[in-house]
C-alpha positions as CSV (number, residue, x, y, z in Angstrom):
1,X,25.3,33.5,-46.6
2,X,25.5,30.2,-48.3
3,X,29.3,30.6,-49.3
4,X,30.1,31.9,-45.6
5,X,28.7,28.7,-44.5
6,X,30.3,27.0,-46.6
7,X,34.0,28.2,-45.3
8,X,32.5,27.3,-41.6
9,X,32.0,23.9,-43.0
10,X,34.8,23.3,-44.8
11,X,36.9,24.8,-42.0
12,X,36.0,21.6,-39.8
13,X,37.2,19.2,-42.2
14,X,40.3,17.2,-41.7
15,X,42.6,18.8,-43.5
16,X,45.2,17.0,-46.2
17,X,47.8,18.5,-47.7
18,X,50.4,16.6,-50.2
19,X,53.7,17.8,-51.2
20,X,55.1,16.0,-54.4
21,X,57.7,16.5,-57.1
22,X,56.2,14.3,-59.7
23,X,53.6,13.4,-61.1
24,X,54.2,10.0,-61.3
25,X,51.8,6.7,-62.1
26,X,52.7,5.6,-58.6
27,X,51.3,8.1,-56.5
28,X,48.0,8.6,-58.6
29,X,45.8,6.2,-56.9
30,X,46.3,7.7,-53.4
31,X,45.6,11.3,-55.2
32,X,42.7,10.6,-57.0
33,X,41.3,8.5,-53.5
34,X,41.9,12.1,-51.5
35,X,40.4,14.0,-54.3
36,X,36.9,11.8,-54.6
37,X,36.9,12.0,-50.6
38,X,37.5,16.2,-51.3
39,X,34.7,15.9,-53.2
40,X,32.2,13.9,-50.8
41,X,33.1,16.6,-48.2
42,X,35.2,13.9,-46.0
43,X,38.1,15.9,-46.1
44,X,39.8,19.4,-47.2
45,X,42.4,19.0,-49.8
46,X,45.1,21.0,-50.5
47,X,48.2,20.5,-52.6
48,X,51.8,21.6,-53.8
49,X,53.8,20.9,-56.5
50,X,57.7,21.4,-55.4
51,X,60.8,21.4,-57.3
52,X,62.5,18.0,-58.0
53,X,65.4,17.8,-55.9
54,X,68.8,17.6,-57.1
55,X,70.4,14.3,-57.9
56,X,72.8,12.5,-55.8
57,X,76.3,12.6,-57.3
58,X,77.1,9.0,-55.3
59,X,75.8,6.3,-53.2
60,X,73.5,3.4,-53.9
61,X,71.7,4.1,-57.5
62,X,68.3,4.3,-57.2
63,X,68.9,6.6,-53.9
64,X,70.4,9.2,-56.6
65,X,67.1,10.7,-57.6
66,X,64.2,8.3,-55.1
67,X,63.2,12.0,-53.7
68,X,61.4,13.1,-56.6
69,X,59.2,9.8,-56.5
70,X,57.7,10.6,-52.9
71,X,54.5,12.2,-51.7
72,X,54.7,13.8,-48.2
73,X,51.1,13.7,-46.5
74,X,50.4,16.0,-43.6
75,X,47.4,15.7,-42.0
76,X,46.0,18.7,-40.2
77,X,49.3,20.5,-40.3
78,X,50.2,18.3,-37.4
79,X,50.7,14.9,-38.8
80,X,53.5,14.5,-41.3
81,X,53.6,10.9,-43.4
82,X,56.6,9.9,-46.3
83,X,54.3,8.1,-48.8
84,X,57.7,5.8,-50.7
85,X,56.4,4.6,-54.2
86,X,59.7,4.0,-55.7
87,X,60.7,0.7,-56.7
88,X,63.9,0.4,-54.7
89,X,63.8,-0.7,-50.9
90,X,66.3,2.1,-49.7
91,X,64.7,4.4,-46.6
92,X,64.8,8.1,-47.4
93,X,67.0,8.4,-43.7
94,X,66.7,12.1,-43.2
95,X,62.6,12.2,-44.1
96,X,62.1,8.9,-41.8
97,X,63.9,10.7,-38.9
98,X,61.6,13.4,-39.7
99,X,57.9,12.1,-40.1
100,X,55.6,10.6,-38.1
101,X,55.2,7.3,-40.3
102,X,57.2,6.5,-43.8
103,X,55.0,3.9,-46.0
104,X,56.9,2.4,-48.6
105,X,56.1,0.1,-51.4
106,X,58.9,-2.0,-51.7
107,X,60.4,-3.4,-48.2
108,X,63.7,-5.3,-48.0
109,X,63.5,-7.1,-44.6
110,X,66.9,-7.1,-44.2
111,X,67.1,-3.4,-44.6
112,X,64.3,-3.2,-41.8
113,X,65.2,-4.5,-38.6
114,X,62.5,-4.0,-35.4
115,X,64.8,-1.2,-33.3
116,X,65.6,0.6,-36.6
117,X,62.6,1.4,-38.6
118,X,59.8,1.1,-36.0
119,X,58.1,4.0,-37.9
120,X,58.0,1.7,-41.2
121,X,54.6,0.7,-42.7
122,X,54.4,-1.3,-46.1
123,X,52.5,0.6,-48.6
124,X,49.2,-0.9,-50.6
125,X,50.1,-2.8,-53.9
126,X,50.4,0.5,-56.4
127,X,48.9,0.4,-60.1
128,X,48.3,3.4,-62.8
129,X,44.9,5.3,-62.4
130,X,42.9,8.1,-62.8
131,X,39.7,9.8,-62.0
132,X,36.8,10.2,-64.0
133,X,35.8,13.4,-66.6
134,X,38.4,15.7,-66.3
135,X,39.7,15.8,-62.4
136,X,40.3,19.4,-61.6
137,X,43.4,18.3,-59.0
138,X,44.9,16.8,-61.3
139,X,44.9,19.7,-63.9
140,X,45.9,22.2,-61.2
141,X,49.2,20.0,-60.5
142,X,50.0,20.3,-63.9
143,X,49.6,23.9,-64.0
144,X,51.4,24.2,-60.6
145,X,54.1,22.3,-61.8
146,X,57.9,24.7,-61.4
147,X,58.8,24.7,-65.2
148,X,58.5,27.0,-68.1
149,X,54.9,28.3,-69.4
150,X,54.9,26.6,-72.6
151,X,55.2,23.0,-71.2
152,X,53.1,23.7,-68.6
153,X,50.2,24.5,-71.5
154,X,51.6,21.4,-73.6
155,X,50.9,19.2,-71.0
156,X,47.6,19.9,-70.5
157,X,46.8,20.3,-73.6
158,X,47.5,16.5,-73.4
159,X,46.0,16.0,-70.3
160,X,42.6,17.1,-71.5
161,X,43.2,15.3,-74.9
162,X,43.5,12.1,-72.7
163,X,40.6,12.6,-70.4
164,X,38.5,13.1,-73.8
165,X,39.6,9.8,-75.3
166,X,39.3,7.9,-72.0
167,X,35.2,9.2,-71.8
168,X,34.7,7.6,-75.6
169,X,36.6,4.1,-74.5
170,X,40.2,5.0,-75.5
171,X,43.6,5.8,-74.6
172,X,45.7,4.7,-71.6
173,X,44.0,6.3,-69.0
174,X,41.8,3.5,-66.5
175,X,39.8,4.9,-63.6
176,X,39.6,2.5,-61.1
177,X,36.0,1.5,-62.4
178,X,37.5,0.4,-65.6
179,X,39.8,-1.8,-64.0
180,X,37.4,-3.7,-61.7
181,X,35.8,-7.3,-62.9
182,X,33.5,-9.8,-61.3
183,X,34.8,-13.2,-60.1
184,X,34.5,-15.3,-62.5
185,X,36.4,-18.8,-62.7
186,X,35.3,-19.7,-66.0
187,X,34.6,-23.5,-67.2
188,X,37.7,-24.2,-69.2
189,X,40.0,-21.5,-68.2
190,X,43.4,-20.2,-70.3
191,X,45.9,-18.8,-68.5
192,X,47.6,-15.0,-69.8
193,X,50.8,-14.0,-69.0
194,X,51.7,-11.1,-71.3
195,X,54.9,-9.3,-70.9
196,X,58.0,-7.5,-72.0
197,X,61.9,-7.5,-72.0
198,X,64.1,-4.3,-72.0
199,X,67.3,-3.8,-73.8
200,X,70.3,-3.5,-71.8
201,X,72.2,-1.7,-74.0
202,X,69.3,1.4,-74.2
203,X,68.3,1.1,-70.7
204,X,71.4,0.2,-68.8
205,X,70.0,1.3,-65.4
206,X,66.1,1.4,-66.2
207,X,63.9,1.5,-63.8
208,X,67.1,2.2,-61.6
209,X,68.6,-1.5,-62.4
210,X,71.8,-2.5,-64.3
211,X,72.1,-4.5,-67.6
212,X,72.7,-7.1,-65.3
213,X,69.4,-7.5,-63.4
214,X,67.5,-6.9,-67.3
215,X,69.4,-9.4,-68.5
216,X,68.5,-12.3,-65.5
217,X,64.8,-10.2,-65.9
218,X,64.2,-10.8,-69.3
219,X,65.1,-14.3,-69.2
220,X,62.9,-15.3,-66.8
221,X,60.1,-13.9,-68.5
222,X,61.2,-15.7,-71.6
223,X,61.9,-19.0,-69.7
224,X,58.7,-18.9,-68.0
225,X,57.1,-18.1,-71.7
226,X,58.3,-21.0,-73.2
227,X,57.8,-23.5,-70.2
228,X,53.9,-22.1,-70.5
229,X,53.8,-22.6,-74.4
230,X,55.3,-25.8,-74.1
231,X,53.5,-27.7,-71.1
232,X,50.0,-26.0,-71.7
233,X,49.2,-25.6,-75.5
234,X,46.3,-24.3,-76.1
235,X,45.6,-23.5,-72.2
236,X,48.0,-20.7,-72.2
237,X,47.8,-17.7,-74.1
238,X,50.8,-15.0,-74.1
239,X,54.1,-13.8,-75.3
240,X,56.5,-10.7,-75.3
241,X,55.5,-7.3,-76.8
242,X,57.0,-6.8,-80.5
243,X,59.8,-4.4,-79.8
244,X,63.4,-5.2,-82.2
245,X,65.0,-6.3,-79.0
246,X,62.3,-8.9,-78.3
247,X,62.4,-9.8,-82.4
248,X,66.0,-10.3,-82.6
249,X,66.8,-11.7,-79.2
250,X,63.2,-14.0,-77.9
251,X,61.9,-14.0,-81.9
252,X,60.3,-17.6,-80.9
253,X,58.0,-16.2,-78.5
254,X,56.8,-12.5,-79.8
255,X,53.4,-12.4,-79.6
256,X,51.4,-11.4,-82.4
257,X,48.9,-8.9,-81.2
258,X,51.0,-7.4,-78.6
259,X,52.8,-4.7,-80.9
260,X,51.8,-1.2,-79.5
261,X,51.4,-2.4,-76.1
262,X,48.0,-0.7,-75.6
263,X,47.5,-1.0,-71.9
264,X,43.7,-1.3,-72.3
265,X,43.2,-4.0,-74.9
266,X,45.6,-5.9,-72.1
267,X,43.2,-5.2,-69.2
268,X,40.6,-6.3,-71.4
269,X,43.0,-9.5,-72.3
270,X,42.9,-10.1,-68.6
271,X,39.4,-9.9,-68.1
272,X,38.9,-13.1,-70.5
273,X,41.7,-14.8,-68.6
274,X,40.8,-16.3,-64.8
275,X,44.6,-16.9,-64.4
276,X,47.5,-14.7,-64.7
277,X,50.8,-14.6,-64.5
278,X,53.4,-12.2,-63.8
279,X,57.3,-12.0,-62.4
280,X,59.5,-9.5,-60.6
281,X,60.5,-6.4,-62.5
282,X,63.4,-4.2,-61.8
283,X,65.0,-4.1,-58.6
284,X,63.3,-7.0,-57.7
285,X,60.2,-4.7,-57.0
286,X,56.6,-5.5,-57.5
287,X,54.5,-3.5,-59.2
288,X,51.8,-2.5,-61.7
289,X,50.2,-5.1,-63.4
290,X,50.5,-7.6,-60.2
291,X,48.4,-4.9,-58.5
292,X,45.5,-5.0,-61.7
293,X,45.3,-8.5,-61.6
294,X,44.3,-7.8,-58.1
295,X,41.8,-5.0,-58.9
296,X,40.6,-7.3,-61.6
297,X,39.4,-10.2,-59.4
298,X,42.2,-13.0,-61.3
299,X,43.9,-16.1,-59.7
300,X,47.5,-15.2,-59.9
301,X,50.9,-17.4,-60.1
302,X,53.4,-14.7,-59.4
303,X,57.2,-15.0,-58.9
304,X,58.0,-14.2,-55.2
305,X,59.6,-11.1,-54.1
306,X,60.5,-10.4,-50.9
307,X,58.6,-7.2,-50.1
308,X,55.9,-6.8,-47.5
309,X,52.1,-6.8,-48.6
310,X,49.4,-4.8,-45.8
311,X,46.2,-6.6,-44.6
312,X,45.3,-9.9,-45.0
313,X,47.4,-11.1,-48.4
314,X,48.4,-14.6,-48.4
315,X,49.7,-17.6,-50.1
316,X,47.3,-19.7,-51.0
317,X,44.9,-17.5,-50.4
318,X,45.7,-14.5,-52.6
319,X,48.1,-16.4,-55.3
320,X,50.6,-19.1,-55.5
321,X,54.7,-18.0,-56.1
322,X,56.9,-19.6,-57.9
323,X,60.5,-19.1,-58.2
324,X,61.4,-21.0,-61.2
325,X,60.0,-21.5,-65.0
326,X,59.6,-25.0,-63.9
327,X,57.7,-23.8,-60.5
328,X,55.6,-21.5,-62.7
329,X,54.0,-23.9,-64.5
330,X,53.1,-26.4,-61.9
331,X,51.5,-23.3,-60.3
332,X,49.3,-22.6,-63.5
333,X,48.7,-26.2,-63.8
334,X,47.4,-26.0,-60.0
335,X,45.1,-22.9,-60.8
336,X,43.8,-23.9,-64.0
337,X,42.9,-27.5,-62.6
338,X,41.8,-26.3,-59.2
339,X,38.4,-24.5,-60.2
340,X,37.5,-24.1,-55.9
341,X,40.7,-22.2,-55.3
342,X,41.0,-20.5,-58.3
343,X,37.7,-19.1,-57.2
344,X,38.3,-18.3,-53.6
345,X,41.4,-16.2,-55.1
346,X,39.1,-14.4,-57.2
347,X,37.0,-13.5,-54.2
348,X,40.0,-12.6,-52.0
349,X,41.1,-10.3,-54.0
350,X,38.0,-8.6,-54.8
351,X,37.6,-8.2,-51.0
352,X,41.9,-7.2,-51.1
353,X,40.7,-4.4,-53.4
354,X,37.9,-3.0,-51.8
355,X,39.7,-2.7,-48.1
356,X,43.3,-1.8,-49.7
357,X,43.3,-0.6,-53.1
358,X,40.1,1.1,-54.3
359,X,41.6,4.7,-54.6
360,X,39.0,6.4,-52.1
361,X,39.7,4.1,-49.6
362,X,43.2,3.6,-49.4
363,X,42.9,7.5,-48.5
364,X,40.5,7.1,-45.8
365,X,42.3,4.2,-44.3
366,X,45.6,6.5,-45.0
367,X,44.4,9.6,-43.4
368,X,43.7,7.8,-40.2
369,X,46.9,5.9,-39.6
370,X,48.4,9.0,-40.0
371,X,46.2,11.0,-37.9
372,X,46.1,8.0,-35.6
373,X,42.0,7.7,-35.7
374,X,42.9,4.3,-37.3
375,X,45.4,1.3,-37.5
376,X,47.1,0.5,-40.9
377,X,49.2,-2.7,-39.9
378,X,51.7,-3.3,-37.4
379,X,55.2,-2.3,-37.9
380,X,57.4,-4.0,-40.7
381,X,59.5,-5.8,-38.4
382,X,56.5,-7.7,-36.3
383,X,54.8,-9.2,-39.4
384,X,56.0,-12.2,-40.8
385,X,56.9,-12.0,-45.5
386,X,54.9,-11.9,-47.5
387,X,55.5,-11.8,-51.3
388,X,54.3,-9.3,-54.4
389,X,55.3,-10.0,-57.9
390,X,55.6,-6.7,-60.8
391,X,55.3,-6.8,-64.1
């Protein structure tokens, strides 16, 4: 019969299962790349939602709960991969003695010496995004997910709610289609850099950092702000989301349209913008909107963070860095005024996103690192830096 053929087929498939604890914006991309391949027959796909694991009364902070950001990949119930999205640089120990190969998006070089990670690959440059209509793996995660029946329907409830308003142009959910655009290094360019600052006080370890690092992190963003507002005029268009903080403490630089934050009407802010800017986040990680400008085909002056980027991602070639509000605008100045290398960073990292980021195949390319069909890059150790920025 049809559906006994069916099981034969689907029998020989590669097999990948995931094991995860959250359902975090972090490990979406490489879930909704396994679930198109799923449905193109490439691979079987299976998955499990587990309890979060109990926090860490001590050590480092943002080792204290890490576990519940992970996604373990086994391929072929053979092949066991730790897939590390969280924004801090400590190694899991226990799962990296354990796995075949632990990819992790934020890499501390020091923290990664040649004899004692050999098993450490960097992970792709991560962003926020779905699949299209209403994606049946992610609504089984949901419903898998270890707490009590009446969240469980509350949240999807609001998972379908969101997949509705995405398929009439709204909301916050972006398949990776909607954040794709066409080099295009426009005539007389304006540079974006739209951003926010946190208060210390009501986030005294967000994103796993102290009021310290928020405080240094917000006034970067501010000083880079201003140094844009004042050098460029009219060629620079950005400022800090309206939040009180932002009013009462950077009032001078809150920008006007930027008051609910609505993550589309910024992708669409970027798509009028050839050059963007963005600087480190917490924990001196890179992150979300680094990785859309990417996806979106922009020349990008980033500040520089010493994490480890796979593939071919360089300076020039990818974006300039910068590590001060001063060095951030004579990167600007060099991209707006530079209309052949603002361009060739357009194309290279429309190319980036196609080999490294494009959901579908980031999971192919995944899948056979892990099953060793395929290379991913060599081990952290034996590359030389390389440099990410986060929002």
């Amino acid at each position: 019969s049809q559906a006994t053929d069916r099981v034969d087929f689907l029998r020989h498939l590669t097999h990948c299962h995931v094991r995860l604890a959250r359902l975090g914006a972090g490990a979406r991309q490489l879930l909704v790349g396994l679930a198109r391949l799923a449905r193109r027959d490439e691979i079987r796909f299976t998955q499990e939602m587990m309890a979060p694991p109990p926090l860490l009364p001590d050590g480092p902070l943002h080792l204290r709960d890490k576990a519940s950001w992970d996604v373990d990949l086994i391929v072929d119930d053979r092949w066991w991969a730790r897939i590390d999205v969280h924004p801090g640089t400590e190694i899991d120990a226990t799962a990296y003695r354990a796995c075949d190969l632990y990819f992790k998006r934020c890499i501390d070089r020091r923290q990664a010496g040649r004899t004692e990670w050999p098993k450490l690959r960097p992970y792709t440059l991560v962003y926020d995004v779905v699949d299209g209509g209403i994606d049946g793996y992610e609504a089984a995660r949901i419903a898998a997910k270890p707490i009590p029946l009446p969240r469980r329907a509350a949240q999807l409830a609001r998972f379908i709610a969101g997949c509705l308003r995405r398929e009439v142009g709204a909301g916050s959910r972006l398949t990776s289609e909607d954040l794709r655009a066409m080099p295009d290094p426009g005539r007389d360019p304006v540079a974006l850099f739209m951003t926010r600052v946190w208060d210390p006080d009501e986030h005294p370890v967000y994103g796993l950092s102290n009021g310290d690092e928020l405080r240094a992190m917000n006034a970067m963003r501010a000083q880079c702000i201003r140094a844009l507002r004042r050098e460029l005029g009219p060629r620079f268009e950005g400022g800090l989301q309206r939040t009180p903080y932002a009013v009462r403490e950077y009032g001078d630089i809150v920008h006007e349209t930027v008051a609910e934050g609505s993550r589309r009407r910024f992708v669409e802010a970027v798509r009028r913008h050839p050059v963007c800017v963005t600087t480190m986040g917490p924990q001196r990680s890179n992150g979300f909107k680094f990785a859309e400008y990417v996806a979106l085909s922009r020349s990008i002056a980033a500040e520089r963070v010493p994490t480890e980027i796979p593939g071919r991602f360089t300076e020039p070639g990818n974006y300039l860095t910068f590590t001060s509000p001063d060095g951030c605008v004579d990167r600007v100045v060099r991209l707006l005024e530079d209309a052949a290398l603002r361009e060739a960073q357009m194309h290279a990292n429309a190319r980036y996103f196609e080999d490294w980021m494009a959901p579908e195949n980031l999971a192919r390319k995944l899948v056979d690192a892990v099953s060793q069909r395929g290379t991913w890059s060599d081990p952290v150790a034996e590359r030389p830096l390389a440099a990410g920025a986060r929002s």
